[in-house]
C-alpha positions as CSV (number, residue, x, y, z in Angstrom):
1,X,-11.4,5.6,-8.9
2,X,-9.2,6.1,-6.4
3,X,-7.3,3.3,-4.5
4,X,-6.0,3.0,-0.9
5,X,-3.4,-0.1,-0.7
6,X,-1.3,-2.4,1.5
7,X,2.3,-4.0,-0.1
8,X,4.0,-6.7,1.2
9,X,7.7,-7.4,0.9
10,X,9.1,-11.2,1.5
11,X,12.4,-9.9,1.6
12,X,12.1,-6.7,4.1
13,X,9.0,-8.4,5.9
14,X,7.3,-5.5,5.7
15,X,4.4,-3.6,4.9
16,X,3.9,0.0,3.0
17,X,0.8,2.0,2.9
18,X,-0.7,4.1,0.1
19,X,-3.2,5.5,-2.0
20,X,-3.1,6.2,-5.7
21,X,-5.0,7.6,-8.5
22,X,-3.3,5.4,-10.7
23,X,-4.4,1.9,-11.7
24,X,-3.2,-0.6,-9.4
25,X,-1.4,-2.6,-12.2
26,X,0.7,0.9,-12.6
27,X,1.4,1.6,-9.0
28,X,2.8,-1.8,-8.3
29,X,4.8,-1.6,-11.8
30,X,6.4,2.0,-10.2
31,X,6.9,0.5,-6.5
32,X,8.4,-2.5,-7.9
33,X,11.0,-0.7,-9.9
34,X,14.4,0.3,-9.2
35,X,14.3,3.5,-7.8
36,X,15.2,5.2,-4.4
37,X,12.8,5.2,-1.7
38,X,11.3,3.1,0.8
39,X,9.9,0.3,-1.9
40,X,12.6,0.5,-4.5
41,X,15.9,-2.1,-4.7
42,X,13.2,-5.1,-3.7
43,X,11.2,-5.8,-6.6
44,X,8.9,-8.2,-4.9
45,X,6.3,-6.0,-3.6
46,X,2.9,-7.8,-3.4
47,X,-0.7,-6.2,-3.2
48,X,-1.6,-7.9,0.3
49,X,-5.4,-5.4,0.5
50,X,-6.7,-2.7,-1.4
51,X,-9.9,-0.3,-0.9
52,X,-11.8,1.4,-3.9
53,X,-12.7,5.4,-2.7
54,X,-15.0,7.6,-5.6
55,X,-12.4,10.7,-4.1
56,X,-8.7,11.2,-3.6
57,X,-9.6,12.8,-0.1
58,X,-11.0,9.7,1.2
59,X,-8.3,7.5,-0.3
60,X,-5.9,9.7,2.1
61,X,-7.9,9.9,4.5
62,X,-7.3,6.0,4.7
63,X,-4.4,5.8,4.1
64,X,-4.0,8.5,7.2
65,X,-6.7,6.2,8.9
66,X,-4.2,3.3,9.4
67,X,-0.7,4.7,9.3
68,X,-1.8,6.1,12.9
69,X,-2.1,2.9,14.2
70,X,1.2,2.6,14.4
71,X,0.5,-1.4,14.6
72,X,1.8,-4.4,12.4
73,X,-0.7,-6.6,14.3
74,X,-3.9,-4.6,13.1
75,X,-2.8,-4.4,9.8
76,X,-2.5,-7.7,9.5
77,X,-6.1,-8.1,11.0
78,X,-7.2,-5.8,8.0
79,X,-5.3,-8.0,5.5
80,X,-7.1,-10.9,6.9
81,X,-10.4,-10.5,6.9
């Protein structure tokens, strides 16, 4: 399986978008180390949603889906429903 995912950071207020082949359990262990990038240093990242996709393709093309929204208000309407 293949995973398309939304973190959430307390202390950056702020939202990342991905997909993995990985388990999510893994991911989140990787994001939440210290490491450079976007998500390293923190250590608090938080699976806020998550989608199952059979493909990597699809996962991406999610993940491609709602990056071009370009809008913290529709993600949020995602994570809540």
């Amino acid at each position: 399986m293949f995973h398309f995912y939304i973190l959430y950071s307390v202390t950056r207020d702020s939202y990342y978008i991905g997909h993995t082949g990985d388990t999510m359990e893994e991911r989140l262990r990787k994001h939440n180390s210290n490491h450079k990038g976007f998500t390293g240093g923190t250590g608090d990242w938080i699976v806020s949603y998550r989608e199952e996709f059979t493909t990597k393709e699809l996962a991406y093309k999610r993940e491609r889906e709602v990056k071009a929204w370009k809008s913290r208000k529709r993600i949020i309407q995602l994570i809540g429903n």
